[in-house]
N, C-alpha and C positions, 0 to 999 in steps of 0.2 A: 498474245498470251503465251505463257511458257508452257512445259511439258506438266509442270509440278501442280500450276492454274488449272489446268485441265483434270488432273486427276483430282483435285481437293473439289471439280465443283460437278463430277462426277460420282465424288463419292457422298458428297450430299443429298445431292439428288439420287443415289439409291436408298443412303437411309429415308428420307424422305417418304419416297414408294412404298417402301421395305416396314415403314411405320403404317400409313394411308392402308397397305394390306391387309397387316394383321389385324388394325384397327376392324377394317370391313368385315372381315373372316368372326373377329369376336362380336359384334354388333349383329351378324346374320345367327351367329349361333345362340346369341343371346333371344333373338328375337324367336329363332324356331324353337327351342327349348320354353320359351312363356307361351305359347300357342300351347305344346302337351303339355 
């Protein structure tokens, strides 16, 4: 793999994460906020 490979499949897989996060963060919030 080249230098450029690496960083396109680097930078995927941080959005990726970077998605997977917020999702989680919003779904906790969502969830604590219907509990009060």
């Amino acid at each position: 793999m080249t230098g450029m490979d690496w960083l396109a499949v680097l930078g995927i897989s941080f959005i990726a994460v970077l998605i997977a996060v917020i999702m989680a963060i919003g779904l906790f919030a969502f969830a604590k906020s219907d509990k009060n």
